[in-house]
N, C-alpha and C positions, 0 to 999 in steps of 0.2 A: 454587798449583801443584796442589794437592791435588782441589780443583773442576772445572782444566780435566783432569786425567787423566780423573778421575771422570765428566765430560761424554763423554769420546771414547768409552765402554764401551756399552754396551748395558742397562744398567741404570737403574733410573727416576730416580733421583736423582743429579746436579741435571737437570732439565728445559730451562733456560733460563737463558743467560748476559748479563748485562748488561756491557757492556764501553765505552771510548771510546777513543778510536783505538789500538785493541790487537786484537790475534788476525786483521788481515788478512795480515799477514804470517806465516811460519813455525806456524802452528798446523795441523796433520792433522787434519781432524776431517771422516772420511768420511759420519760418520753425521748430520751437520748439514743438517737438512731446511729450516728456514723461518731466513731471516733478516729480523726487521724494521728499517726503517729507518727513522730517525728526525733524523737530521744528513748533511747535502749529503756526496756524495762524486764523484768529479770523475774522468776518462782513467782511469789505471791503476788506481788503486784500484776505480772500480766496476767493471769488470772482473771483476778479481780476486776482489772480493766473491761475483758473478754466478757466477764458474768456480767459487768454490769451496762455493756453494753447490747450484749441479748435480752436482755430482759426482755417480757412479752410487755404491750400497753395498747390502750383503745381508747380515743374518743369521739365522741359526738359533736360535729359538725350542724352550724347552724341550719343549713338546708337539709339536716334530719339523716345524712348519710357519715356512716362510721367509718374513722379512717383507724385500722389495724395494724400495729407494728409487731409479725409474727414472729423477728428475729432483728439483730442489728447486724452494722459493718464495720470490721475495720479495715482503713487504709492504712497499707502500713509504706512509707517511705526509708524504711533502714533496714528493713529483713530482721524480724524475730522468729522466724521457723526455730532455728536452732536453742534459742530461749526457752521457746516455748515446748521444746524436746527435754529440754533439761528441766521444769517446772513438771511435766509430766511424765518424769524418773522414774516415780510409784508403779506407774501402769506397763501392763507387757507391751511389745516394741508394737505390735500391730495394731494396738488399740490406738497408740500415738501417731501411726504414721495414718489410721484413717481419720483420725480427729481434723490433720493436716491435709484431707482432701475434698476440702469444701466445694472451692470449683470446680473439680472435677467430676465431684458427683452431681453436682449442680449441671454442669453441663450434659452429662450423658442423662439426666430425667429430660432436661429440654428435648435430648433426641428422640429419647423413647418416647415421650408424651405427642411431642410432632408428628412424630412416624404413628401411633396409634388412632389419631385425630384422622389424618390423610388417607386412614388405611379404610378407617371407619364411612367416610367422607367420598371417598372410591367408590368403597362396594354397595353406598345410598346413588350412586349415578351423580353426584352434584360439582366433580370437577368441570371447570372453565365458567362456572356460572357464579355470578356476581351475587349479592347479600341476598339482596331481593329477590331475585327469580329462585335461589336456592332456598329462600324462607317457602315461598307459596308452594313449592316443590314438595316440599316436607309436611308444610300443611296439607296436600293433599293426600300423600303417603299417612297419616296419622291417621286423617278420616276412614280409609280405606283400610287403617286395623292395623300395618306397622308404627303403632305409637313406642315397643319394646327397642324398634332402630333409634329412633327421636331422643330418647333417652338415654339411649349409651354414646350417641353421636355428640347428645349435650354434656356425657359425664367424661368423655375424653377432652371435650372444646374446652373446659372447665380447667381443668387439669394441666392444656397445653399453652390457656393464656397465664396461669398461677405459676407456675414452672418458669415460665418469661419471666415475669414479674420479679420471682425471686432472683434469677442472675441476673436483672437488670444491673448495672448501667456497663457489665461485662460485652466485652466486642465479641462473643461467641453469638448474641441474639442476633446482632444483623442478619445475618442469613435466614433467619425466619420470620424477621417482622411484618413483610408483608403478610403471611400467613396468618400470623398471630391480628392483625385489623379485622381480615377476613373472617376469622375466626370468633371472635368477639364481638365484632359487630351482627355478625351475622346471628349468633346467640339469642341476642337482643331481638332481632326483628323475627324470627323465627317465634320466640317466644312471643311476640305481641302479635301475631296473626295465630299461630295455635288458639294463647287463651282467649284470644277475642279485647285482649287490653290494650290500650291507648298510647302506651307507654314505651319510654324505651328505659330500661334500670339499669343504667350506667352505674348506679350507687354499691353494686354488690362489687364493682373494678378496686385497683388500688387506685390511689390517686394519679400515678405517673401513667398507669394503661389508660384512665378518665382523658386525662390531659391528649393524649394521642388520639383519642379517640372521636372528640371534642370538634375540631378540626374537619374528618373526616365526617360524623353527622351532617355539617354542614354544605359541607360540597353535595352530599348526598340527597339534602335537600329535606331528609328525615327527621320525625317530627317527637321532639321529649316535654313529655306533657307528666301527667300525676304516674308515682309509680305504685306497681301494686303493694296494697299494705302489708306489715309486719304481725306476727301473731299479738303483738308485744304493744303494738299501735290502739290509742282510746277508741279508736274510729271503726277498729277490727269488728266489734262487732254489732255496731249500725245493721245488716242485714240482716241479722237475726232477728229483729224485731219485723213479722210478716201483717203486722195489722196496718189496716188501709193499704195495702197494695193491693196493685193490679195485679194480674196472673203474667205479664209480661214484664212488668217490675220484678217478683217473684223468681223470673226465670233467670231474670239479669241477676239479679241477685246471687241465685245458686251457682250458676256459671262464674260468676266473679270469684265466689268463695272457694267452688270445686278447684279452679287456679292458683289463689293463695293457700290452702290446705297439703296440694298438692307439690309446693313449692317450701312450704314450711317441714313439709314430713319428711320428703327428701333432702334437705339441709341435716336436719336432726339424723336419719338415718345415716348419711353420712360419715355423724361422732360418734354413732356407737350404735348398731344394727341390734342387738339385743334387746339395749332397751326399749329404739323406739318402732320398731319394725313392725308393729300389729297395729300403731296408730296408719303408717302410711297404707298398709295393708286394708284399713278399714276407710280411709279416703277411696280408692278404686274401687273396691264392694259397693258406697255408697254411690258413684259416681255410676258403674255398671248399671245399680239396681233403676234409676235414675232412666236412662237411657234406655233401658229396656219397659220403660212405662208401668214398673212394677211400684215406683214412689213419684207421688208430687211433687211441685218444687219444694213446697211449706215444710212438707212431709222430710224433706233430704235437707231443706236447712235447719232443722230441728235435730237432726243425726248430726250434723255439722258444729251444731252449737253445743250439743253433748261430748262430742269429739274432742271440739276444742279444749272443754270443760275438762277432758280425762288429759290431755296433754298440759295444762298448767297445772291441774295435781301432781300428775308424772317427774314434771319439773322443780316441783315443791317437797315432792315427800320425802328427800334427803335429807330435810330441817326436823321432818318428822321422827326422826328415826334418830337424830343425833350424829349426821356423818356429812363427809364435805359430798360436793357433788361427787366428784373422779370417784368416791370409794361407793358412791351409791350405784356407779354407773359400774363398776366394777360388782357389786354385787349382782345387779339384773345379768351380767353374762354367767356370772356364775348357776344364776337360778336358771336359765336356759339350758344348762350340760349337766346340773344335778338336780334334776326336776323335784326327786323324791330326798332332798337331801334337809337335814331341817332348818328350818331360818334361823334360831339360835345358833347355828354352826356357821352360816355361811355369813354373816356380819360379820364378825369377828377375824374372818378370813380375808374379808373384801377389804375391811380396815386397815389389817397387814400389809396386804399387798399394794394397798393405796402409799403406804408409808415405802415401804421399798422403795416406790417409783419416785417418790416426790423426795426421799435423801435423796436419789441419784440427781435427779434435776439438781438439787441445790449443791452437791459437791462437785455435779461435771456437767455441767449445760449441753455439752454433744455428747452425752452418752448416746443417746440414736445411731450415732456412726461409728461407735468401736464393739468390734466384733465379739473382743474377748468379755467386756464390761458387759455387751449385751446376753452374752451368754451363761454368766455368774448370776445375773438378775433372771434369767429364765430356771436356773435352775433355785434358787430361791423361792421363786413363788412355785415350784412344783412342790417344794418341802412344804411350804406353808402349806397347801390346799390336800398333801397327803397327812398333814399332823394333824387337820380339821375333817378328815373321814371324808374326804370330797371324793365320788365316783370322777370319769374321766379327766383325771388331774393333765395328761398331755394336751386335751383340747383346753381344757381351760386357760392352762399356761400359753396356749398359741394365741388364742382368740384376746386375753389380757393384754400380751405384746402387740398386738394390731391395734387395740386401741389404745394402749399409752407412749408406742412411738406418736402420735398425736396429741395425745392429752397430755404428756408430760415433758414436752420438749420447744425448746424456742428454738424454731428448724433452720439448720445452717446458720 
C-alpha cells in the first residue's frame, strides 16, 4: 500500500511498479507515463490499460516550471496489434487501423513540421548560422518591421521541437536532432534579444528537450537567469503599480510587460482563436499606439493592467455562467459565426457539443485519429447547432473540430 501511494506522488521514488494482474482496475494514477507490457491482455482490459495510461496530468515542479504529460506510452514486448483489433470490433475497419498508426503519424508530423521550420528558416536567410548570430539577425529584421516573419518562424520552431518531443525516444528523431537543438535553442535566444529579457525559458521544453538542452547552454556559454513571468505569477503585476517611478523605470516596465502580454495572448490564442483573439489583437494596438508616441508608458501600462484584468474575467466567466471551461470556449466560437444568434440558444448548444466531445474522449482516447469516428462526431454537432437555429452550422462544426482535436484528446 505504502508503494503504490508513494508511486501516485510526484516524487522519485518508486519509479516503477511491477505488478500481475493487479492495478488495472481501481488504481488512480494520473501520473503513470509508460506502461510495459509483457503478458497478453485481451477487449477490456487492453483498453483499460491504453485509457489509463493516456491519461492527461500536470505538475508543478519546485523551480516553478510545469512538467506536462500530454499523452502516455506503451511498450509493448508480445505484440497486441491483433488484441487490440479484436477489442475494437465495434468500430469500422479504418477507424481501427488508424487508431493503430501512432508512429506513423507521429513520424510524418515530425517531417512536415521540420520541413516547415527549415522552409520558414531558408527564406528568413538564416541557414549555416549558428543560435546567436541567427538570434541578432532576426532582432534586426523585427526592428526593421518583419516582426510577422519572427512569428511564424517561432510558431513552426515550436511545433518542430513539440513533434520531437512527442516521438521521443523513437530512432526516427535522430535524423533531426541536431536541428531540433538549433532550433530550440535558438528560440530561446532569439526571444531574449527581441524582448530585451535576461532570460533564457527553457521551462516552457519538456523535461527530456530541457535535459538536452542543458548541456549545450553550457558549451555555449549562455547565460539562464529569471524567466519571464506568468499571467498567473503574484509578481505579474508589480509594474502596474507606476507611483515613484522614473520615466526610465516606466519604460522598463512597459517593455517587460508589452513581452509577457505578448507571450500570454499568443499561448492562449493558440487554444482557441475565438475566444482569445481580440485580447492579443489589443496587446499590438497598445504596443503600436505606444511606439508611435501616441501613449506614455504610465498611460500603456494602465491599458495593460485593464487588459490583463479582461483576460482573467475571460478565463473566469465559464464559472459564471454554469459550464466547464471546453464548453465555454466552445460557446465564444460559436458567438463568433452566429453573431446575431441569441445567447439563450447558443449555451445550450455549446453545452451539447462539449458533451459529444468529452463521451468520445472517455469511450475512445484516440478518437483524433479515426477517420470514421471523427466524422459521425462532425456530423453530430452539425445536428446539434441546426436543432438550436445556429446560422453557419458547416463553419461552426469545422472551427469546433479544430479546437477539440486539442482540447479533447490525450494526443497519440
Amino acid at each position: 500500500k505504502a508503494a503504490k501511494k508513494a508511486f501516485k506522488s510526484s516524487s522519485d521514488e518508486p519509479s516503477f511498479l511491477i505488478v500481475c494482474d493487479k492495478l488495472l482496475t481501481g488504481f488512480d494514477s494520473p501520473n503513470e507515463h509508460v506502461m510495459y507490457l509483457d503478458k497478453p491482455l485481451r477487449e477490456h482490459g487492453l483498453l483499460q490499460a491504453i485509457a489509463r495510461t493516456n491519461r492527461t496530468h500536470s505538475f508543478k515542479r519546485d523551480d516553478g516550471s510545469v512538467v506536462s504529460k500530454p499523452h502516455g506510452r506503451i511498450v509493448d514486448y508480445i505484440g497486441v496489434t491483433q488484441n487490440l483489433e479484436d477489442a475494437l470490433a465495434s468500430y469500422r475497419a479504418e477507424d481501427v487501423q488508424n487508431a493503430m498508426r501512432d508512429l506513423d503519424v507521429l513520424r510524418r508530423d515530425l517531417r512536415q513540421t521540420h520541413a516547415g521550420f527549415i522552409r520558414q528558416k531558408r527564406l528568413m536567410g538564416l541557414m549555416g548560422m549558428d543560435e546567436r548570430i541567427a538570434a541578432n539577425t532576426v532582432e534586426r529584421m523585427v526592428a526593421a518591421g518583419q516582426e510577422d516573419d519572427w512569428f511564424e518562424l517561432q510558431r513552426l520552431g515550436r511545433h518542430f521541437v513539440k513533434t520531437y518531443a512527442d516521438l521521443s525516444p523513437d530512432a526516427a528523431i535522430l535524423d533531426f536532432t541536431a536541428d531540433m537543438k538549433w532550433a530550440a535553442l535558438f528560440l530561446r535566444v532569439a526571444q531574449q534579444a527581441i524582448t530585451k529579457d535576461e532570460s533564457l525559458d527553457h521551462l516552457s521544453y519538456s523535461g527530456k528537450i530541457r535535459e538536452m538542452l542543458a548541456e549545450h547552454v553550457r558549451a555555449t556559454g549562455l547565460s539562464t537567469t529569471v524567466r519571464l513571468r506568468n499571467i498567473t505569477d503574484p509578481e505579474f503585476k508589480d509594474d502596474f503599480d507606476t507611483a515613484e517611478k522614473s520615466e526610465e523605470e516606466l519604460q522598463e516596465a512597459f517593455v517587460r510587460k508589452a513581452a509577457e502580454l505578448k507571450r500570454v495572448t499568443r499561448e492562449l490564442v493558440d487554444k482557441n482563436p475565438a475566444q482569445y483573439g481580440r485580447f492579443s489583437e489589443r496587446v499590438l494596438e497598445i504596443i503600436r499606439r505606444f511606439e508611435e508616441g501616441q501613449i506614455a508608458s504610465a498611460e500603456g501600462l494602465k491599458d495593460f493592467e485593464d487588459l490583463t484584468g479582461g483576460i482573467n474575467a475571460e478565463q473566469g466567466a465559464h464559472d459564471e455562467l454554469g459550464m466547464s471551461e471546453r464548453a465555454f470556449a466552445i460557446l465564444r466560437i460559436m458567438e463568433q459565426h452566429a453573431t446575431d444568434a441569441e445567447h439563450a440558444a447558443l449555451q445550450p448548444a455549446a453545452m451539447a457539443v462539449d458533451a459529444v466531445y468529452a463521451d468520445a474522449q472517455r469511450a475512445q482516447p484516440l478518437w483524433f485519429s479515426m477517420d470514421g469516428l471523427r466524422k459521425t462526431l462532425r456530423q453530430t454537432v452539425r445536428r446539434i447547432v441546426v436543432e438550436h437555429d445556429l446560422p453557419e452550422a458547416k463553419a461552426i462544426r469545422d472551427a469546433v473540430e479544430d479546437y477539440a482535436v486539442h482540447a479533447y484528446a490525450a494526443h497519440h
